[in-house]
C-alpha positions as CSV (number, residue, x, y, z in Angstrom):
1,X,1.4,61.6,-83.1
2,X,2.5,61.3,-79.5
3,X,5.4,59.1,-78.5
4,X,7.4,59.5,-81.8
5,X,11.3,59.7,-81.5
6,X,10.7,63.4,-83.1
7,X,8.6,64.5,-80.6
8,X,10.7,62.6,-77.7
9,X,13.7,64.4,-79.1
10,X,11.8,67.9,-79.4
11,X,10.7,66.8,-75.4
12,X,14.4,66.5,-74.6
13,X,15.4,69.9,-76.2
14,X,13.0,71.5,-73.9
15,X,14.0,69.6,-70.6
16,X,16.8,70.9,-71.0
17,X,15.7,74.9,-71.9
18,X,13.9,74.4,-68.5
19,X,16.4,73.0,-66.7
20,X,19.0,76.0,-67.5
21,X,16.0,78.1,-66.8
22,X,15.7,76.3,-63.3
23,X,19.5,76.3,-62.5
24,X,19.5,80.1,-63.4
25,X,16.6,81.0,-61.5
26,X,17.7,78.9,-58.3
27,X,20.8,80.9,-58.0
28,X,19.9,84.7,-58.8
29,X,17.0,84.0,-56.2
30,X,19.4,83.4,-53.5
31,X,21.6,86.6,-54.8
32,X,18.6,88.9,-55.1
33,X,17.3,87.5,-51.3
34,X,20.5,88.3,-50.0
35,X,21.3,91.1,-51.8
36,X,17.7,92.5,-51.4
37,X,18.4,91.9,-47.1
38,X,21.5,93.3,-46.9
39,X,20.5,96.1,-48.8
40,X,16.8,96.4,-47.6
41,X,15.7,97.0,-51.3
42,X,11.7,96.6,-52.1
43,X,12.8,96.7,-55.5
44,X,15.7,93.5,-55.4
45,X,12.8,91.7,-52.8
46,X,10.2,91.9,-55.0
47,X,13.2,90.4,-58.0
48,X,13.8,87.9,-55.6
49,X,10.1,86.4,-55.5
50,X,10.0,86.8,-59.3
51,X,12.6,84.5,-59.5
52,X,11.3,81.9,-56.8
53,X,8.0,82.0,-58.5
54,X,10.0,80.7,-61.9
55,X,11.7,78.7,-60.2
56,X,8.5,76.5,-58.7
57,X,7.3,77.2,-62.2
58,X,10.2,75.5,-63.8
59,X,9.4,71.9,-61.4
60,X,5.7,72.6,-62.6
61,X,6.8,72.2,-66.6
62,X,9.8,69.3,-66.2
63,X,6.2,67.6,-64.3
64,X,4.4,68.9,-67.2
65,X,7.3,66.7,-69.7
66,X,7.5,64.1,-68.1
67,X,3.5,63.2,-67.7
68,X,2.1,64.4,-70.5
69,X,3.7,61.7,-73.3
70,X,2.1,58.6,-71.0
71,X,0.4,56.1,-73.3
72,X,-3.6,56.4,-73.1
73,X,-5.1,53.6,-70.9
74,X,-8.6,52.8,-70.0
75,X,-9.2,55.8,-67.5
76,X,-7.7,58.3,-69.6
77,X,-8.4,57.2,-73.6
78,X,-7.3,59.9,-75.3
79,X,-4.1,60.0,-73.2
80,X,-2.3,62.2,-70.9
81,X,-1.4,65.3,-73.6
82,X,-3.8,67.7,-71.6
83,X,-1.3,67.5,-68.8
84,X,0.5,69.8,-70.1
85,X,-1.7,72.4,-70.1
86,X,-2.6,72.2,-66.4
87,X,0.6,72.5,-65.6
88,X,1.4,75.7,-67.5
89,X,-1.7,77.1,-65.7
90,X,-0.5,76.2,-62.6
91,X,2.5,78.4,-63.6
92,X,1.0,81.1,-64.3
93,X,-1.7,80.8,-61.0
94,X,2.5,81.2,-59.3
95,X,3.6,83.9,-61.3
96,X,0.7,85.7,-60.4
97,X,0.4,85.1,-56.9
98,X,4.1,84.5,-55.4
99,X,5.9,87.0,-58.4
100,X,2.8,89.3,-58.6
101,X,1.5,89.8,-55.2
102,X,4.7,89.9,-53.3
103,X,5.9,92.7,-55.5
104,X,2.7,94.9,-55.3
105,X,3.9,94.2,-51.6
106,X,6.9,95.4,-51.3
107,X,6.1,98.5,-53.5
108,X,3.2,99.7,-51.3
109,X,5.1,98.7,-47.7
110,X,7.9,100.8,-49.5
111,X,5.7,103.8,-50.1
112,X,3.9,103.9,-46.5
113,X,7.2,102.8,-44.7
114,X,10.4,104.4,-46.7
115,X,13.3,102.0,-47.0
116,X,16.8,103.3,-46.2
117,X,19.7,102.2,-48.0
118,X,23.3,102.7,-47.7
119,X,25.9,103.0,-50.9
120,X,27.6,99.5,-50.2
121,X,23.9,98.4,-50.5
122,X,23.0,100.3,-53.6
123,X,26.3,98.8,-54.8
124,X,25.9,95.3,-54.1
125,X,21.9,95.7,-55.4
126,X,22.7,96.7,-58.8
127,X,26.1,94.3,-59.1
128,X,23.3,91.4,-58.2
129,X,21.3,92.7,-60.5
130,X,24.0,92.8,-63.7
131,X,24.6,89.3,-62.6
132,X,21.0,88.1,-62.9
133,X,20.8,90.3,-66.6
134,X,23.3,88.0,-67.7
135,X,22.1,84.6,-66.7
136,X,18.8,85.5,-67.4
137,X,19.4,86.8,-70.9
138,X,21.8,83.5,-71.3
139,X,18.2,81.4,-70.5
140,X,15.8,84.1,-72.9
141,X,18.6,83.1,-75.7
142,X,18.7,79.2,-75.6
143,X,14.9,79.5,-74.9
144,X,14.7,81.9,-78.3
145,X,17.0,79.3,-80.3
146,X,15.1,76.3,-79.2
147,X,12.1,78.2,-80.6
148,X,13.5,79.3,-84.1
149,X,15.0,75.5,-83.7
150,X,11.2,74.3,-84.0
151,X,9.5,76.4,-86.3
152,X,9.3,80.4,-85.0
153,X,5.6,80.7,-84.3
154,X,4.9,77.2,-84.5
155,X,7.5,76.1,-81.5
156,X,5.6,78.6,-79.5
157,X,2.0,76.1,-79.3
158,X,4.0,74.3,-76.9
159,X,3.5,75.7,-73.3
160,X,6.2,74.8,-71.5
161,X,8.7,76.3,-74.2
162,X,6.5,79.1,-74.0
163,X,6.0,79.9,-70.5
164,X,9.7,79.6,-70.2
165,X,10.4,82.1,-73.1
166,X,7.4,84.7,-70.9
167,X,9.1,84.0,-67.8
168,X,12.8,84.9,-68.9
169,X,11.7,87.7,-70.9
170,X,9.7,89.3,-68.1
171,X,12.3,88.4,-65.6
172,X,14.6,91.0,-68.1
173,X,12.4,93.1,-68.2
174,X,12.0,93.2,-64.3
175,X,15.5,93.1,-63.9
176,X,15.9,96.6,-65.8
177,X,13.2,97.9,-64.0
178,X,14.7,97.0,-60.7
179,X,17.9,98.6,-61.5
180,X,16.3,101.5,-63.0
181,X,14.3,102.2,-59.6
182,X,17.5,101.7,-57.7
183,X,19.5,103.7,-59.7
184,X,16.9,106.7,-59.6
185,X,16.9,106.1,-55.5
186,X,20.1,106.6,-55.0
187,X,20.7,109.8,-57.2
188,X,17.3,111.1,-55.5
189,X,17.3,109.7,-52.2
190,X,13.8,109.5,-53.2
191,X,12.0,105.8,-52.2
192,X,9.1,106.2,-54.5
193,X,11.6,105.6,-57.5
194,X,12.4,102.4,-56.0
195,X,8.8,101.8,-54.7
196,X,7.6,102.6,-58.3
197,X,9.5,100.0,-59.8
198,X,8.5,96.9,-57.5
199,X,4.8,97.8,-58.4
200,X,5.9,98.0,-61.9
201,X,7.4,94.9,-62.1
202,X,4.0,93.5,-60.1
203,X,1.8,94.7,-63.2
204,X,4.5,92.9,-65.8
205,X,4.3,89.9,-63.5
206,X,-0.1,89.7,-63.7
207,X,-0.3,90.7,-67.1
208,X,2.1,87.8,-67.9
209,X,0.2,85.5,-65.7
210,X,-2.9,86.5,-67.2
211,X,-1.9,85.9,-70.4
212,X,-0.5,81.9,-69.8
213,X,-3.1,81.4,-67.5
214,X,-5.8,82.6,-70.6
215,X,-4.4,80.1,-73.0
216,X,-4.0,77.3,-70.5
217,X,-7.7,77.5,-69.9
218,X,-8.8,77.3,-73.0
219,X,-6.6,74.3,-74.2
220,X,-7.8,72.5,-70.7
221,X,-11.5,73.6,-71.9
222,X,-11.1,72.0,-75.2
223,X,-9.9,74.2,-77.7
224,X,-10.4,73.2,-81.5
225,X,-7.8,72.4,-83.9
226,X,-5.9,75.6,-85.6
227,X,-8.1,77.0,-88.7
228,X,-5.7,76.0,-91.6
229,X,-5.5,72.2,-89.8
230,X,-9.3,72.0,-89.7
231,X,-9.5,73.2,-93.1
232,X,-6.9,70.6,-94.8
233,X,-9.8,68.2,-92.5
234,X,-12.6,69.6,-94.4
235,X,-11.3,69.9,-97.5
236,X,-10.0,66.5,-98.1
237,X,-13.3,65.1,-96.5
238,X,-15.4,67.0,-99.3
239,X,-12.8,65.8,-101.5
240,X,-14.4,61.7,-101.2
241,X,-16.5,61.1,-104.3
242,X,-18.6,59.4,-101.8
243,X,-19.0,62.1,-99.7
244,X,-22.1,64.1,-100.9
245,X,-21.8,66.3,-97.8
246,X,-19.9,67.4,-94.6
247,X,-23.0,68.4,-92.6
248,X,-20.4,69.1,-89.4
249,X,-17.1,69.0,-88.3
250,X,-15.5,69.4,-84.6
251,X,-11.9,69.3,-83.6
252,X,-10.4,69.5,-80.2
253,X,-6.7,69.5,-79.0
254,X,-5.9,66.5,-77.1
255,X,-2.7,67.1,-76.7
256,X,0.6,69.5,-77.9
257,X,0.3,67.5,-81.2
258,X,-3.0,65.6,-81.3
259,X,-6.1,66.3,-82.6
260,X,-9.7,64.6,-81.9
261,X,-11.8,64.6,-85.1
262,X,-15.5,64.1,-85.2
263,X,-17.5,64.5,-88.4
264,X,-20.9,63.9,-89.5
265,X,-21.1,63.3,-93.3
266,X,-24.3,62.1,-95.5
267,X,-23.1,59.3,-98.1
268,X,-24.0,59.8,-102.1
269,X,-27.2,57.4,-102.2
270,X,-26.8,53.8,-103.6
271,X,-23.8,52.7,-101.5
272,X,-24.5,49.2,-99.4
273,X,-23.4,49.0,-95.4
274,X,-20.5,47.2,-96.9
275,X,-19.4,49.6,-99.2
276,X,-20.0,52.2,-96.3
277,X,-17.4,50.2,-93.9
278,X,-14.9,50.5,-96.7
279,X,-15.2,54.3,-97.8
280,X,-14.8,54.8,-93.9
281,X,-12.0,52.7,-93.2
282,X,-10.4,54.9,-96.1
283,X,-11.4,58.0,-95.3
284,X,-9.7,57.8,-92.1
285,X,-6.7,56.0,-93.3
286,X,-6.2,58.9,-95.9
287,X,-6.7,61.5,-93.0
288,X,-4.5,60.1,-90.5
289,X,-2.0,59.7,-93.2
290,X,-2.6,63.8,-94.5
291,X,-3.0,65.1,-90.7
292,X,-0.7,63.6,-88.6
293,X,-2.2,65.1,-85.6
294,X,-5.6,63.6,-86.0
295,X,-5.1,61.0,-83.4
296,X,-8.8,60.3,-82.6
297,X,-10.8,60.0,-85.6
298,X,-15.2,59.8,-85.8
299,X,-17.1,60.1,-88.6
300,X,-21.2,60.0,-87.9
301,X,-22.2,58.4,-91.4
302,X,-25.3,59.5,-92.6
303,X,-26.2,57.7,-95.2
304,X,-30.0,57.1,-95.8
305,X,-30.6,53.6,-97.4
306,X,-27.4,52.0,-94.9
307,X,-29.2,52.7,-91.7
308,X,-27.0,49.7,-90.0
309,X,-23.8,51.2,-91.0
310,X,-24.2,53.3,-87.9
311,X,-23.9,50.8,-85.8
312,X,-20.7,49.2,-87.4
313,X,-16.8,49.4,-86.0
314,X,-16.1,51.0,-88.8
315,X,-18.6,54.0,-89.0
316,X,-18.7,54.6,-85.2
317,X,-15.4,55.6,-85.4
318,X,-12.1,54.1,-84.2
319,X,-8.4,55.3,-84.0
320,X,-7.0,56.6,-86.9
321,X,-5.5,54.6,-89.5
322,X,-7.3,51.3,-88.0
């Protein structure tokens, strides 16, 4: 459920993830901008953007934190939980357009114009570079532990851990590349190496962008529970000696960890609307209690001889465990 101490701690943990991600970031931009002048490198420029495109990116998922755990109101009843899934896609709409673009930039303005570099500035490119390996692979490593910290697969659902895992990872990645093209310019005196590697490290940045951006839209679209949650749902509901059927069941994610349920069930005949109320009350009660997620619980009862029992509290569906 949101706004437990486990999940506030778990939101902590990842503050601060981002935040080294955001103090690491912030600094190698600045060294691959100046290095990337001084040394009039496509390859270090189009570095440089990648890493003021995670930086933004990094603001966009401390925003994502903060407003996504607000209590639901009247405007907003099932809460605030989808925030953070707007703001991972607005990360991904900057990787793609200020990492992404910039660098297929660079790489064709390299290839139709020829950049000329001197050794001081291959020098001080590829000691930037090292630099940025490190902090970045410091960030990828604390992002990696925070992940293992919360479950391996399952500490990935949550998108700001994961963007921030995409985003040091690719930035590796790009920073290998980089070095790579620089390394291969200098030894050939040949541009395209270095021209080759800014519009490879483009690609990386779009597919990764493409990628978030896929998953944000479909959790902002209303994506249903995971398979084996929705089953444990099912199962259990089929499980009420009551229960003669389960003639539907939708879930949606509300949130990181919260789950709308909606069933429609048809009764075993016999049962008055009194009766009814009280095998619904239960049946939630007992699903909130073996689903934590299931923050928003409906069930549509269907029962033939109680035709007012649709219209009571308990059978329209209130919050779980009411």
């Amino acid at each position: 459920m949101s706004g437990t101490s486990s999940d506030n701690k778990t939101d902590r943990r990842t503050r601060v993830t981002v935040l080294v991600a955001l103090a690491a970031n912030l600094l190698i931009a600045v060294a691959k901008a100046v290095g990337g002048l001084l040394a009039g490198s496509p390859a270090l420029l189009s570095e440089a953007a990648h890493s003021v495109a995670d930086s933004l990116n990094e603001v966009f998922l401390l925003a994502a934190l903060r407003r996504s755990r607000r209590p639901a109101d009247t405007r907003h009843p099932f809460g605030y939980g989808k925030e953070r899934f707007f703001w991972s896609l607005l990360a991904a709409v900057g990787i793609f357009v200020m990492g992404g673009c910039f660098s297929f930039f660079q790489g064709v303005e390299a290839l139709r114009n020829g950049a000329d570099e001197k050794l001081s500035g291959y020098v001080a490119g590829l000691i930037v570079l090292g630099v940025a390996f490190v902090a970045e692979g410091a960030s990828l490593l604390r992002a990696l532990h925070q992940v293992r910290q919360q479950g391996g697969r399952s500490g990935m659902r949550d998108p700001a851990l994961r963007t921030v895992v995409a985003e040091d990872g690719t930035a590796v990645l790009g920073v290998t590349l980089a070095a790579a093209g620089m390394a291969l310019h200098m030894v050939t005196g040949q541009v395209v190496w270095e021209a080759s590697a800014s519009l490879a490290i483009g690609v990386l940045l779009v597919f990764v962008a493409y990628q978030l951006g896929s998953e944000a839209r479909d959790q902002l679209i209303g994506e249903s529970a995971a398979p084996e949650t929705a089953a444990r749902i099912r199962a259990l509901l089929e499980a009420q000696p009551e229960i003669d059927s389960v003639e539907a069941l939708f879930t949606m994610k509300t949130g990181l960890d919260t789950v709308l349920v909606a069933a429609r069930i048809d009764l075993i005949p016999g049962l008055d609307s009194e009766r009814v109320e009280e095998v619904a009350v239960r049946i939630k009660r007992s699903l909130a209690s073996t689903v934590p997620e299931a923050d928003q619980i409906f069930l549509d009862i269907t029962d033939r001889p109680a035709q007012e029992a649709l219209e009571s509290p308990a059978a329209t569906g209130e919050r779980g465990g009411a």
